[in-house]
N, C-alpha and C positions, 0 to 999 in steps of 0.2 A: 539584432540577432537574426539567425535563418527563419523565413517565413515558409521557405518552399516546400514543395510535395514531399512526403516521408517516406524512404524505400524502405525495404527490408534489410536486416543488419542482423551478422550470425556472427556467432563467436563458439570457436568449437576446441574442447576439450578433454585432454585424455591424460591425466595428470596423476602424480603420487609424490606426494609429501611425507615424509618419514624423520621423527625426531625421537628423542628418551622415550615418552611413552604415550605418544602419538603414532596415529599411522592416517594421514586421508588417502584415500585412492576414491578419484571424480571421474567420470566418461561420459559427456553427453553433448548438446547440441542447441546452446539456446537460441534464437531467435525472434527478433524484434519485429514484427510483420510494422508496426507502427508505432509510433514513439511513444513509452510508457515506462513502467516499473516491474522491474525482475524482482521479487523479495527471495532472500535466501533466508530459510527460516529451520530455526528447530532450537532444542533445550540448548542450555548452558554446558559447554566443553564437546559442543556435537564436531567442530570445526570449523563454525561458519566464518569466522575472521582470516581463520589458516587458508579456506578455499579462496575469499576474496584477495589476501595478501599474495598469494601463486600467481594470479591470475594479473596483480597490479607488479609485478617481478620485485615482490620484496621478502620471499619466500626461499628457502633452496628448493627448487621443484624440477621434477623428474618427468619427462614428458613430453608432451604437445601441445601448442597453445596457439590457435590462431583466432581474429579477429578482422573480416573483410578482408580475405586474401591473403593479408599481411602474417608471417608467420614471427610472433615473438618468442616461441618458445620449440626447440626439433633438438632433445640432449644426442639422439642417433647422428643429427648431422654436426653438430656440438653450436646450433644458433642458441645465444643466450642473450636475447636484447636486454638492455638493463630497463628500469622503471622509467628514467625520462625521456627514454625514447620509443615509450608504448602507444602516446599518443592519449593516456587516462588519466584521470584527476582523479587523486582519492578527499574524501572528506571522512573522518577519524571524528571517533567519540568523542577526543580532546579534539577544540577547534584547532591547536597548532600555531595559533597568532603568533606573527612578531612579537614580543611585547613590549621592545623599543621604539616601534613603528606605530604610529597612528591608522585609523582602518584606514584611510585614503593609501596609507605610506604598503599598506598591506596588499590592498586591490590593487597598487602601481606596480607591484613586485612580481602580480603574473602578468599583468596588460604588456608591459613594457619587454617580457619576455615570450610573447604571441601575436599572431595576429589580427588579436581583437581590436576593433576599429573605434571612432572616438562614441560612434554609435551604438557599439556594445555596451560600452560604459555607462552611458545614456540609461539603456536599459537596464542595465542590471542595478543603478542605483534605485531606477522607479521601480522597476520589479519586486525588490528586495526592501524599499523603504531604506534603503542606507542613507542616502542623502545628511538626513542631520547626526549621523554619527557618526562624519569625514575626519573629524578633529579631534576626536575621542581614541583615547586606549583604550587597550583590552583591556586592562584592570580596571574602567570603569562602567563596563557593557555585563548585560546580564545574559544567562548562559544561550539563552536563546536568540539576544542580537548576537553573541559570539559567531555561534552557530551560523546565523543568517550573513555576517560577515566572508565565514570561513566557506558556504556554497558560492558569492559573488565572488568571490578569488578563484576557486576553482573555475566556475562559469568562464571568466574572462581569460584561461589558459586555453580557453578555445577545444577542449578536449574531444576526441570521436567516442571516448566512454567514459561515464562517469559512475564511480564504483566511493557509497557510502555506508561505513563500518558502524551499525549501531549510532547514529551519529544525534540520537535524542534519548540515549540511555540514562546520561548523568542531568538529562531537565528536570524538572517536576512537571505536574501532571499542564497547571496554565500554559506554560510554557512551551509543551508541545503541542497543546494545542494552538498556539500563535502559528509555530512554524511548519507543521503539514500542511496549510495550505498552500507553501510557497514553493515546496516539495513537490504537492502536486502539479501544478503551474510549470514550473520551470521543463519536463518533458515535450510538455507541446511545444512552448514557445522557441526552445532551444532547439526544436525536432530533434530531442539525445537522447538516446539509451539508458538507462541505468539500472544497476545491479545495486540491491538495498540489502543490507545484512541487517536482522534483526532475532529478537525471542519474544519481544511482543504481539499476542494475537490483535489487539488494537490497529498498530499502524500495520500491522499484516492487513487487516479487515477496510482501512482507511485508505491503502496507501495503494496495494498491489493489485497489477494488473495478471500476471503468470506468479506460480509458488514456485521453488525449488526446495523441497525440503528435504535435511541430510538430518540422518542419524544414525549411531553405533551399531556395528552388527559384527558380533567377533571382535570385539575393539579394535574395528575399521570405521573411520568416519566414510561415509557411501552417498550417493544420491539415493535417498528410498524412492522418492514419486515426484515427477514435476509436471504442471501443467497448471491451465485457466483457473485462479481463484474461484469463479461459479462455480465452475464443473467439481474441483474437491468439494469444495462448503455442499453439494447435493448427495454427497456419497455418506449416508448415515453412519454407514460402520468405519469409516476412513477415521484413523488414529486425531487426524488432523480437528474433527469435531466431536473428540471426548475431552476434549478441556471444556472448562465451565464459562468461557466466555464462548463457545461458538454460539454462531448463527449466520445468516445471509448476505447476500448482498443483494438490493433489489434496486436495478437500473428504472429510472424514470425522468420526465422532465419537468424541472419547476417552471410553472404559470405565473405570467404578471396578474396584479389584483388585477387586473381591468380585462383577462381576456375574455376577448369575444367570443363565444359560444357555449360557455361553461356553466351555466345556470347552475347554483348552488347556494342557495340561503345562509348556508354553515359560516362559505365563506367571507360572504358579505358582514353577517353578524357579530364575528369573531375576527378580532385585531388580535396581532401577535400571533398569527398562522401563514405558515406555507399552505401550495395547496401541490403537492406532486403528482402528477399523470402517468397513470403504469401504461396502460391500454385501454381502459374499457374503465376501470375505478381508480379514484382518486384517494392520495395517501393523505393525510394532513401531518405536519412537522410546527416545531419550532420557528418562528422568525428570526432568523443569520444577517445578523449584518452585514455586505459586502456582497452577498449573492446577486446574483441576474440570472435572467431567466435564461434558461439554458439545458442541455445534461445535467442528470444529478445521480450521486452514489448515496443509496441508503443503508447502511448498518443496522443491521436488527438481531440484537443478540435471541437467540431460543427462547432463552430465560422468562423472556419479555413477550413471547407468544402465547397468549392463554384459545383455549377452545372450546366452542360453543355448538351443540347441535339446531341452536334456530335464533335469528338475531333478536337481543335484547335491544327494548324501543327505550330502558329509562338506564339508563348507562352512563358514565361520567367518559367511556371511554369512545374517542370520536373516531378511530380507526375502526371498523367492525366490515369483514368483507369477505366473502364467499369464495371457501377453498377446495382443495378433492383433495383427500389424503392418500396417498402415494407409496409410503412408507411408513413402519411401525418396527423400531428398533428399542430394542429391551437393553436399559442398561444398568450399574449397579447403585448400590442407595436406593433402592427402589422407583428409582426415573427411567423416560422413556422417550426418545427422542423420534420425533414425529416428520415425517416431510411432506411437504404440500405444496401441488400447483396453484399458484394465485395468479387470475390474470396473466397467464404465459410463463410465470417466471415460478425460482423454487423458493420456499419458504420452511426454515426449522421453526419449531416447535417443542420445547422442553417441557415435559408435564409428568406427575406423577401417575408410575403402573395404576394405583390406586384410581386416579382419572376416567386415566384408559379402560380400566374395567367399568367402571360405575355409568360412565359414555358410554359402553359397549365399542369404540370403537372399532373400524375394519376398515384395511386396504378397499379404497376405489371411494369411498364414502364422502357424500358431503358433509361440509361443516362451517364454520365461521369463525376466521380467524381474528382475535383482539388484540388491538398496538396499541398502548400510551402512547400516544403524541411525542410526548416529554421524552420516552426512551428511544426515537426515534435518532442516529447519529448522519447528518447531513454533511455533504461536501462536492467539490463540484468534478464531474467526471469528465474525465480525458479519453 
């Protein structure tokens, strides 16, 4: 697969979709500075399958649709490129398998119809771990080798975009987490673009690099706000963290046990620990199997942030690290959603009004922020 330098990649947009009682109208302008994850995110019935179906020409859509130059979509000039000739691969909630086909027989189905090379293949079986499931059917593969099946087929069509509908909806909860990591993975290595349709704040939280998030306004499905996952997760009042899973993302880099300079007891003493580098303080996680040391995406739900005005020395809790609170947003049930610089980056905070008062909290204030370990969500960043 491509190893080379990552340009920038835009796919630009001005679309309207209109069915019985539906209506999307999209207008915007995304692009790929580097090769990641677009999530297209919002509730159930917002549009987000109708936006990605437009965009992969399996949609009737009214419009503009261009991607690097290439225009697939101009109804003024009456261009209407069909789907296989967009140059995208979709990957669909249902994996789609043959089911007469063996997965080999399934992966030869796009190889044999693209330019992937015998070293694609290569790859994409070590990548994906297919390898011992060459001679197996679908009906004997569980929903997330399906799945992992059905991204290696896409992969090996060789596509310039690759556009996935919900495509770990119908897993359970193991089973997604087997196959985000390979999710992740597969942008850099492929250097591809992709557009992720989902409703879950998790793989939103796990997965994406840019949000697009659409929802109903007039019973028009809309683009309300798009931009850097960070950048919403820091905006208190943004719609996007009043659900009860928000919280952060805090970039950092996991340490091999043996590096050199890190003098820390903790970590010496304690087996079964990461030890993550923000800047200046160290996060402690989980031991992952599979990690190397490298970039890291930490997930930190609010929830999971409690706050202290002076550090506790006899604490079971080994995260404990010096914050400036930033923000102070009142919310209902009587919570309060708190945001804080740590070590450069931002940090929510769930706590009750009642807290807050008793704390006396105030903008600019220091404090001490507490992580369980345990509730720490680790993966490796692109």
């Amino acid at each position: 697969m491509s190893t080379s330098t990552s340009t920038s990649k835009t796919l630009k947009l001005n679309i309207n979709v209109q069915k019985q009682n539906f209506k999307l109208a999209a207008q915007c302008q995304i692009e790929w500075i580097k090769p990641g994850i677009h999530v297209v995110f919002g509730k159930s019935g917002c549009g987000k399958s109708h936006f990605l179906r437009a965009i992969a020409g399996l949609e009737n859509t009214q419009g503009h649709i261009e991607y690097e130059g290439n225009t697939w979509l101009n109804t003024l000039q009456n261009i209407h490129t069909p789907c296989h000739l967009r140059d995208v691969s979709v990957v669909f909630q249902d994996s789609q398998l043959f089911s007469h086909l063996t997965v080999q027989g399934n992966l030869q189905f796009a190889f044999k119809r693209s330019s992937a090379t015998s070293q694609d293949w290569q790859h994409v079986l070590q990548a994906l771990n297919l390898e011992p499931l060459l001679m197996q059917r679908p009906n004997q593969l569980s929903g997330g080798e399906k799945q992992r099946v059905s991204l290696g087929r896409s992969l090996l069509s060789k596509p310039a975009l690759l556009l996935m509908d919900e495509p770990l909806a119908s897993l359970d909860w193991h089973s997604k987490q087997e196959i985000m990591p390979y999710i992740q993975r597969i942008s850099k290595e492929w250097q591809l673009p992709i557009l992720y349709v989902t409703h879950s704040i998790d793989e939103v939280m796990q997965l994406a690099d840019q949000v697009i998030i659409l929802n109903k306004h007039n019973d028009v499905s809309v683009i309300e706000k798009m931009g850097p996952l960070v950048e919403l997760l820091q905006d208190v009042q943004q719609g996007f963290n009043q659900d009860f899973k928000a919280g952060s993302i805090i970039h950092g880099t996991l340490l091999d046990h043996d590096s050199n300079g890190i003098k820390d007891t903790r970590a010496r003493e304690n087996s079964g620990l990461n030890r993550i580098q923000i800047k200046k303080e160290i996060l402690y996680t989980p031991a992952k199997i599979g990690l190397s040391a490298g970039p890291m995406r930490l997930c930190i739900q609010a929830n999971d942030v409690s706050l202290a005005l002076s550090a506790p020395t006899d604490s079971s809790i080994l995260n404990i690290l010096p914050a400036q609170i930033e923000n102070i947003a009142r919310q209902g049930s009587g919570q309060c959603l708190i945001s804080l610089s740590l070590d450069g980056q931002k940090l929510l905070s769930r706590i009750s009004n009642h807290s807050v008062d008793k704390l006396n909290l105030k903008v600019g204030q220091h404090v001490f922020a507490q992580i369980k370990a345990v509730a720490l969500q680790q993966s490796i960043d692109i």
